[in-house]
C-alpha positions as CSV (number, residue, x, y, z in Angstrom):
1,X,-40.9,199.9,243.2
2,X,-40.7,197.3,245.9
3,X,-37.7,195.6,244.2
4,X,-35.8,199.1,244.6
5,X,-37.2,199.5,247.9
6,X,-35.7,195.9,248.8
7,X,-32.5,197.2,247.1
8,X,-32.1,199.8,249.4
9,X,-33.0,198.0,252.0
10,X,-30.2,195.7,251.7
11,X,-27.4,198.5,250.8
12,X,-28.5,200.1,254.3
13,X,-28.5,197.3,256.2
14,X,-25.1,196.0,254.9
15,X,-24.2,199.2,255.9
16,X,-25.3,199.1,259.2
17,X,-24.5,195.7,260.1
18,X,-21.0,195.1,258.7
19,X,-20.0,198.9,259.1
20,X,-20.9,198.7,262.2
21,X,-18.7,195.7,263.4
22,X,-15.8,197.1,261.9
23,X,-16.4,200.4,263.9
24,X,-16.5,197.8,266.6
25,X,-13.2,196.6,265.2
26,X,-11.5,200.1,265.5
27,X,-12.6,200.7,269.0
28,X,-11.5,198.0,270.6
29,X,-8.0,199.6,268.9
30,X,-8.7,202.9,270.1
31,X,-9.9,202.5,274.0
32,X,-7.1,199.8,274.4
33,X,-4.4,202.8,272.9
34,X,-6.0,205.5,274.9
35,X,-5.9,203.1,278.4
36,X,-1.9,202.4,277.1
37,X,-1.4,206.5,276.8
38,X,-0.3,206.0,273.5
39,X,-1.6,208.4,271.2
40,X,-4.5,208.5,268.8
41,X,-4.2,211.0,265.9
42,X,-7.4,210.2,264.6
43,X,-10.8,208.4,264.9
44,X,-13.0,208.3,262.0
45,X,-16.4,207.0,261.3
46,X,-16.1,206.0,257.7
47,X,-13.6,206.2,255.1
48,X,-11.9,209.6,253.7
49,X,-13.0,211.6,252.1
50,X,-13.6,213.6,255.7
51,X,-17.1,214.9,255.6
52,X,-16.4,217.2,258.8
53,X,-14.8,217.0,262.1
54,X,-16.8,216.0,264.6
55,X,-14.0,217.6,267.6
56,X,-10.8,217.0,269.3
57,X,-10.2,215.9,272.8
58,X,-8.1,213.3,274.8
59,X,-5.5,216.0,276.1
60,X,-4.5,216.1,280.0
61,X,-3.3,218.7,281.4
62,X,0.2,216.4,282.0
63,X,-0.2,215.8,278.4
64,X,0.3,219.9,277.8
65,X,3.2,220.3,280.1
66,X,5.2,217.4,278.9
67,X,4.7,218.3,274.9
68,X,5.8,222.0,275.8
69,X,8.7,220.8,277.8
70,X,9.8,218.6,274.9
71,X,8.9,221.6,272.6
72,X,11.2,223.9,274.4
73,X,13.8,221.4,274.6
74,X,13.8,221.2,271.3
75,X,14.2,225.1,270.3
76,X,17.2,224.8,272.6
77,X,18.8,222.0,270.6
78,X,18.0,223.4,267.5
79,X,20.2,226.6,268.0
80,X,22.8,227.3,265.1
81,X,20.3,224.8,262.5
82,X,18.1,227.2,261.2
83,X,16.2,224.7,259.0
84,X,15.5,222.5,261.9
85,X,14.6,225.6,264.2
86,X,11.9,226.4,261.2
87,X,10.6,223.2,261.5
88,X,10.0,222.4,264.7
89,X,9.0,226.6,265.5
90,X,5.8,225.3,262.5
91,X,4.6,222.6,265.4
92,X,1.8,223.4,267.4
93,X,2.5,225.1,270.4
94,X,0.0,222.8,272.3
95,X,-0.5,219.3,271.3
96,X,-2.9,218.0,269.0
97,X,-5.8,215.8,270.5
98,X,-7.8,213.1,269.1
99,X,-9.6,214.1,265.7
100,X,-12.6,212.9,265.9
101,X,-14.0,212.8,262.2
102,X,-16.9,212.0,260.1
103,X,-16.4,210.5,256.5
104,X,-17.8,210.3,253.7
105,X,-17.6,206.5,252.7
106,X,-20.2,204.8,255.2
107,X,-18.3,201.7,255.8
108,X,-17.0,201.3,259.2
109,X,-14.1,203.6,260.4
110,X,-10.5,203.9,261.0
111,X,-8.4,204.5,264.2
112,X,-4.7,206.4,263.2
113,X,-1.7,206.5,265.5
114,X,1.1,209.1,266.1
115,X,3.7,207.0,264.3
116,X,2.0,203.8,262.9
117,X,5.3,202.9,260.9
118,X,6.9,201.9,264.5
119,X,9.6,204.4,263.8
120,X,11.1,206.9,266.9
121,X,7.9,208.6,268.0
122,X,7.5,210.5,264.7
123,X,8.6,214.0,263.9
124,X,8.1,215.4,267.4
125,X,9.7,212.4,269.0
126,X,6.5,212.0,270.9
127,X,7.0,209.2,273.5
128,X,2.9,208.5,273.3
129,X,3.5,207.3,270.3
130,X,3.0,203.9,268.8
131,X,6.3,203.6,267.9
132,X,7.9,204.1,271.0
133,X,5.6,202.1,272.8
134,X,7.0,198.3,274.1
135,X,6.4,195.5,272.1
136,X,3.5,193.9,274.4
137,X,1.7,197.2,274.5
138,X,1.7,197.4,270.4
139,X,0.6,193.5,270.2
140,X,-2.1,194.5,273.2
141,X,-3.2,197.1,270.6
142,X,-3.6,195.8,267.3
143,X,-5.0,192.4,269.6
144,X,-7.6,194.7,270.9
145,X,-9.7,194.9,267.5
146,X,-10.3,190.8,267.5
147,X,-11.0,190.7,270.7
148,X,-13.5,193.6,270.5
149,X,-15.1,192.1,267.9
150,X,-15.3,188.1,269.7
151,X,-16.8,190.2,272.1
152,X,-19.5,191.8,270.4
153,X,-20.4,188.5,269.2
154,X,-20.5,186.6,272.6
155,X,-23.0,189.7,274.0
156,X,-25.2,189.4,270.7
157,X,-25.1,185.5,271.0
158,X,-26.1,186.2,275.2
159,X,-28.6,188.4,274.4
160,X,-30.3,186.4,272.0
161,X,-30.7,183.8,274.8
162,X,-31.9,185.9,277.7
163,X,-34.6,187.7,275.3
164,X,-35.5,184.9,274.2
165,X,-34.8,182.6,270.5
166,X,-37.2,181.0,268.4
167,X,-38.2,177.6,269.9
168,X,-37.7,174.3,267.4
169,X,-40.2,171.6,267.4
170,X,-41.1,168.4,265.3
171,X,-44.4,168.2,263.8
172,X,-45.3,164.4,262.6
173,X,-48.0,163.8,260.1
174,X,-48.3,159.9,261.0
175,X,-48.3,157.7,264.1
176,X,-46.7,153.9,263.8
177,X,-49.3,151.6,264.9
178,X,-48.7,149.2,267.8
179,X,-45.7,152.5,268.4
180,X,-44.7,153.8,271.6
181,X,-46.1,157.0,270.1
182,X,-49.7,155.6,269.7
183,X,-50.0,153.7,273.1
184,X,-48.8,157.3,274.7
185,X,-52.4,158.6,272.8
186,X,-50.4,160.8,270.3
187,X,-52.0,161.7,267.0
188,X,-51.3,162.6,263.4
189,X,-50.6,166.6,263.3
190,X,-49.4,167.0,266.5
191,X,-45.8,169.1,267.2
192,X,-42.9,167.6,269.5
193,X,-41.3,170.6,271.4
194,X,-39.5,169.1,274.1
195,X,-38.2,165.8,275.8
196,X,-37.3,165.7,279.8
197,X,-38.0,169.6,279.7
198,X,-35.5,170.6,277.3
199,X,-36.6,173.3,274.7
200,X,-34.8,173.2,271.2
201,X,-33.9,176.5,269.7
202,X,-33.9,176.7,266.2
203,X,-29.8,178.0,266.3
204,X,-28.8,175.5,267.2
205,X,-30.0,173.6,264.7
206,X,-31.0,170.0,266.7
207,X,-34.3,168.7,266.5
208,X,-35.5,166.8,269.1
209,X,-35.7,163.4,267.3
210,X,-31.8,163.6,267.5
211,X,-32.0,162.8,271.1
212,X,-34.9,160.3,270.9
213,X,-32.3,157.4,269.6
214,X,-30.2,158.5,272.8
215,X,-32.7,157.9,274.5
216,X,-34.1,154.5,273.4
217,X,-35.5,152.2,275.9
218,X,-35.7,154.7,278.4
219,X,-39.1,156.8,279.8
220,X,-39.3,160.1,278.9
221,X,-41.6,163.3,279.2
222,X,-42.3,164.7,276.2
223,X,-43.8,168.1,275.5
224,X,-46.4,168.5,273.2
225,X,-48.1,170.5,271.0
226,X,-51.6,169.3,269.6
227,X,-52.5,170.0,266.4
228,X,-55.8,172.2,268.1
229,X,-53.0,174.1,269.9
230,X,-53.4,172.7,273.1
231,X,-50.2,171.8,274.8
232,X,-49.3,169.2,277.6
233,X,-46.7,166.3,278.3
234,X,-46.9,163.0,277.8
235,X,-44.9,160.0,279.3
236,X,-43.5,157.2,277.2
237,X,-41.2,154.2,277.3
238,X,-39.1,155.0,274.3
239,X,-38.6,151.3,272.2
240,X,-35.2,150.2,271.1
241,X,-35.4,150.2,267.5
242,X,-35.2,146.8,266.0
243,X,-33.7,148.1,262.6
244,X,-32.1,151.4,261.5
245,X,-36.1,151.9,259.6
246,X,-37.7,151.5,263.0
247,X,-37.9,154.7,265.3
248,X,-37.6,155.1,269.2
249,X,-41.0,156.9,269.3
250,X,-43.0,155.6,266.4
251,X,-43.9,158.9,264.5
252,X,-43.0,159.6,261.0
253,X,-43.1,162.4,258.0
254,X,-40.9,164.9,260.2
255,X,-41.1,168.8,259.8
256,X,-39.6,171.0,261.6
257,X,-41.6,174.1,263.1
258,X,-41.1,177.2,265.0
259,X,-43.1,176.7,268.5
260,X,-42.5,179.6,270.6
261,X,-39.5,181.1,272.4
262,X,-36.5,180.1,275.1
263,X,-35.6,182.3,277.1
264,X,-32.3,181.4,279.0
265,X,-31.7,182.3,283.1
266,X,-28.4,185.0,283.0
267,X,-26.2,182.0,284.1
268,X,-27.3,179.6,281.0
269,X,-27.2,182.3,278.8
270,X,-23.8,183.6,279.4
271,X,-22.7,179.9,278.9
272,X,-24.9,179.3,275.3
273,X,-23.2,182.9,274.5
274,X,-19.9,181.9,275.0
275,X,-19.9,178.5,273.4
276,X,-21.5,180.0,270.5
277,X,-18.6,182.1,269.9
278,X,-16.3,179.7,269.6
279,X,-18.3,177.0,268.1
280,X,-18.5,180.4,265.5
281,X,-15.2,181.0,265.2
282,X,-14.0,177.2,264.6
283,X,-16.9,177.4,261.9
284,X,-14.9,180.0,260.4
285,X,-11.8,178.0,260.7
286,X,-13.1,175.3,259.4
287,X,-14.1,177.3,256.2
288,X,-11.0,178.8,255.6
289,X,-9.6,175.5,254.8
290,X,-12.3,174.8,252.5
291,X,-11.6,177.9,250.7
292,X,-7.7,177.3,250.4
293,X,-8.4,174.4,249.0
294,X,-11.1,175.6,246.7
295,X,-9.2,178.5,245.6
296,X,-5.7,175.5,244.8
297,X,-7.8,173.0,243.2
298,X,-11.1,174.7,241.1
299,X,-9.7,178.3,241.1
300,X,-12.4,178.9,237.9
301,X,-15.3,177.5,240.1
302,X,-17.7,179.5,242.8
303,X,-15.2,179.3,246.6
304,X,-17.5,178.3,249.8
305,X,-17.3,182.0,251.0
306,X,-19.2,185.2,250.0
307,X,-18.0,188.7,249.3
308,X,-19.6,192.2,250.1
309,X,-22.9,191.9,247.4
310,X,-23.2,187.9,248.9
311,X,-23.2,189.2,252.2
312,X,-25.1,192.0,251.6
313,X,-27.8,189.6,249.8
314,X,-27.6,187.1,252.4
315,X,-28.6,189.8,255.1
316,X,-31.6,191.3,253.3
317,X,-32.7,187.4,252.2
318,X,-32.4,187.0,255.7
319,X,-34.3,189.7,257.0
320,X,-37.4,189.5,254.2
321,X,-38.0,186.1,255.3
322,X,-36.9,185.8,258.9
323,X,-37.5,188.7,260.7
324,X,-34.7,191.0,262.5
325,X,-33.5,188.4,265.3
326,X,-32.3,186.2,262.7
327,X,-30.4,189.3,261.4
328,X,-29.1,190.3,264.4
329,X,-27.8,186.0,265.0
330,X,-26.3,186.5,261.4
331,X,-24.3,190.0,262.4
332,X,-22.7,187.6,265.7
333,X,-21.0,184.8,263.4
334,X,-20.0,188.1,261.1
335,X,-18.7,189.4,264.2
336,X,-16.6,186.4,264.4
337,X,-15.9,186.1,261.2
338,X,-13.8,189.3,261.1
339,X,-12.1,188.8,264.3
340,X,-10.5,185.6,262.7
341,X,-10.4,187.6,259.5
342,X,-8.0,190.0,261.0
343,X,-6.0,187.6,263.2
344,X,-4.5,185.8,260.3
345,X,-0.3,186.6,260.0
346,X,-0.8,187.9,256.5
347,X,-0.2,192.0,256.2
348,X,-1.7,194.2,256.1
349,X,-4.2,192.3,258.5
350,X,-4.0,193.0,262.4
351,X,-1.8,189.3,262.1
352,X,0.1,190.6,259.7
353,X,1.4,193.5,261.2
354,X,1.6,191.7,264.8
355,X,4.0,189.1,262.7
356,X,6.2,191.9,261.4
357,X,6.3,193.7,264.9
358,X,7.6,190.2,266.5
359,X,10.3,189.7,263.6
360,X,11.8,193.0,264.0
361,X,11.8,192.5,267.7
362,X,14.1,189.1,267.3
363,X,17.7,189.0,266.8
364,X,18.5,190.5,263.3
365,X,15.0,192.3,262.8
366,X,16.1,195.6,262.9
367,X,17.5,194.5,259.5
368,X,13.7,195.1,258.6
369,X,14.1,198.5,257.4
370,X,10.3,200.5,257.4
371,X,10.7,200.8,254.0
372,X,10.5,196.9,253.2
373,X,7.9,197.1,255.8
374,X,5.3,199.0,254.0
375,X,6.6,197.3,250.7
376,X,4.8,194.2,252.2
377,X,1.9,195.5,253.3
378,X,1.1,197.6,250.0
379,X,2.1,194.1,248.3
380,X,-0.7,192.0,250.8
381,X,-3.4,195.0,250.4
382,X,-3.2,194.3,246.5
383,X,-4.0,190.4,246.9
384,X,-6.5,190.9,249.2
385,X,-8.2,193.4,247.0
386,X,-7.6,191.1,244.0
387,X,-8.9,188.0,246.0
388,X,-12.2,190.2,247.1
389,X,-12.9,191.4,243.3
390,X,-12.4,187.4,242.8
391,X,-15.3,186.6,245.4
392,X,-17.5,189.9,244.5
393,X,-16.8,188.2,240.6
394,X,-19.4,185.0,241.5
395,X,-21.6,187.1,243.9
396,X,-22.5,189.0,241.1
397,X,-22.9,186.0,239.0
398,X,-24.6,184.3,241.8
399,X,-27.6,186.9,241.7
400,X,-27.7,187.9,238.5
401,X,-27.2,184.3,236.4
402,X,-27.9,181.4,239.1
403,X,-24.7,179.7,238.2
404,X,-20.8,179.4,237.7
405,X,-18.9,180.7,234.6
């Protein structure tokens, strides 16, 4: 019973987390179109099949009288085509708002323009549409999800910090004799949480030993946690080590440990938020050209990347054994993981489709009939739906085997 329980545990919080920074995703899309005036069809929560619709709105009054004018003018020019008087008599006689729509596949959401295919404003020749809108306005729009999403992580990654993060200290289990360590009094047990009064968080992966050798031959305060739980600080007159062997301090048989929280002023945490982001997103980078090259040169071999069930595993390992702030920290470099996702120039990615929009808008790209343009994005959907069953292919053998076919 508990391993089902964990099951669902993990599908719902996959859910939750990685559905939810799409949504994120398609907002920054949708308030970006709406500020633009370009027109959203539809705004769904999930993935058709539409459960219900949740209402319509987004319609000014301006809207109205410019959609019946071009209505009317319309009828007019229609005169003597009865075919194309049919048509356009079947439009609406007041125009459509924003759908917004529930769906049935819980996995993030969708945001749908009048005119996606950047054609002439669609059958109603609707000048809100994304077609008809300017080059920097459509680049602003699909731009919008990224930056949405680099900003979800950065507040996460702040917020983190001004609650507060788990503190990282060094606990030592033996004291060099004749040691700077054992003339400053300190004792086998005891915890290192700070040097100079600078805390350690356990993100950022840096123990405080790192910046003892830094430090060598200098005097320090160092925080301390005794092994009764007693705290205090201690001076010492760090050594410079006479061998690689020999340490600044003197202590030895290092662990790291968990010694309460940081929290960060507004000022410090909006900078630790915002290097955090990027030092995420150049992780990312980073890793992308780890998996090109693992994908070129050991194609039959596990990549350095994780599907949906890896993720998904990774988030409920995560949250069994670390608790829901680690989750939440996990969610941020996810966060920036699909902003850099999407920027990449390869349809039918946000990059992709800004790529095709910039071609077409050089000399000869009206060449680029629409078409050829969704040729090429049906064509990139199919390899990125190949390369996911690839990755989901060795998540599943991860978990269920332990190894690489």
């Amino acid at each position: 019973m508990s391993g089902l329980f964990d099951t669902l545990v993990t599908v719902l919080l996959f859910i939750v987390v990685l559905g939810g920074l799409v949504l994120a995703h398609e907002f920054g899309h949708f308030v970006v179109a709406r500020l633009a005036r370009v027109r959203v069809l539809e705004f769904g929560i999930g993935f058709p099949p539409r459960a219900r619709s949740l209402g319509q709105g987004g319609v000014s009054a301006a809207d109205v009288a410019q959609y019946r004018q071009r209505r009317t003018e319309a009828i007019e020019r229609a005169q003597g085509d009865a075919e194309l008087l049919e048509a356009i008599l079947e439009t609406p006689e007041e125009p459509p708002g924003t759908l917004y729509s529930l769906n049935w596949l819980p996995i993030g959401g969708f945001c749908r323009f009048e005119d996606e295919d950047g054609g002439d404003g669609g059958a109603s020749g609707d000048p809100r549409s994304f077609g008809r809108a300017s080059l920097p306005v459509k680049l602003l729009i699909l731009i919008a999800g990224v930056l949405m999403n680099l900003l979800v992580a950065f507040v996460i990654f702040t917020g983190i910090a001004m609650v507060g993060e788990p503190a990282l200290g060094v606990r030592f289990s033996e004291v060099v004799a004749d040691s700077p360590a054992a003339a400053a009094g300190l004792q086998s047990g005891d915890t290192l949480t700070s040097i100079n009064g600078k805390g350690y968080s356990v993100f950022d992966q840096q123990f405080p030993t790192d910046d003892l050798h830094a430090l060598a031959g200098k005097t320090v305060v160092l925080g301390i946690l005794h092994a009764d739980g007693s705290t205090g600080e201690v001076t010492v007159t760090l050594r410079v080590p006479a061998s690689a062997n020999q340490g600044a301090l003197g202590i030895t048989g290092l662990k790291g440990a968990q010694v309460g929280t940081i929290q960060r002023s507004v000022p410090e945490a909006v900078a630790l938020g915002a290097r955090r982001t990027v030092e995420a997103f150049s992780m990312i980078l980073g890793g992308l050209g780890d998996l090109g090259r693992s994908i070129i040169t050991h194609p039959t071999t596990a990549p350095p990347a994780a599907g949906p069930v890896g993720i998904a595993v990774q988030l409920g390992q995560t949250l069994q054994t670390l608790g829901p702030l680690y989750v939440l920290y996990l969610a941020a470099i996810l966060s920036a993981n699909l902003a850099l996702v999407n920027v990449l120039p390869f349809p039918p990615l946000d990059g992709g489709r800004m790529l095709v929009l910039v071609l077409k808008a050089l000399p000869g790209g009206k060449r680029i009939s629409i078409r050829a343009e969704r040729l090429t994005y049906a064509v990139g959907f199919m390899v990125l739906f190949a390369f996911l069953i690839w990755v989901t292919v060795f998540d599943v053998i991860r978990q269920v085997g332990g190894g690489t076919p």
